[in-house]
Residue, then its C-alpha position, 0 to 999 in steps of 0.5 A: x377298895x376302902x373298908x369305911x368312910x366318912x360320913x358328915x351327918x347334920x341334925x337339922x334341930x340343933x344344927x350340930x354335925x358329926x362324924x360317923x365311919x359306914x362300912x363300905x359294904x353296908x347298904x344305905x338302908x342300915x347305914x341310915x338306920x344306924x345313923x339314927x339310932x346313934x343320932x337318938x343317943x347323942x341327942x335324945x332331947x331333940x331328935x326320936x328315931x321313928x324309923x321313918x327318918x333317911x339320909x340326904x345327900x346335902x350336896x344333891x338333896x337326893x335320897x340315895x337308894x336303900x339297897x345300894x352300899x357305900x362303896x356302890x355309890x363312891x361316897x368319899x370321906x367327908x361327904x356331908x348328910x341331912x338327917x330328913 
């Protein structure tokens, strides 16, 4: 099993992507959170991280579930996210 994968992750207010590695085992609640919060230091002039944002899965536009990890879900490297 892989230890991480490649998350693309789009900032819709810049329109901007980047590339984060999520450890397999971490659930999609604190990957989305982590996201975020790095989001909100990369680009503090147009992104706040409230904690209300999440991921979106941009090939399906689904939500994943929050308690389900990476490696549950069979993310692969590459796989494109919204930031919502």
């Amino acid at each position: 099993m892989k230890s991480r994968t490649l998350f693309c992750v789009r900032l819709p207010a810049t329109g901007r992507c980047y590339d984060f590695w999520v450890p397999a085992r971490l659930c999609m609640r604190e990957a989305s959170q982590l996201i975020c919060q790095a989001m909100e230091s990369l680009e503090p002039e147009f992104f706040c991280f409230t904690g209300q944002q999440t991921l979106m899965y941009e090939r399906t536009g689904q939500i994943q579930q929050p308690e389900a990890t990476v490696a549950q879900i069979g993310f692969v490297n590459g796989d494109r996210f919204v930031i919502i």
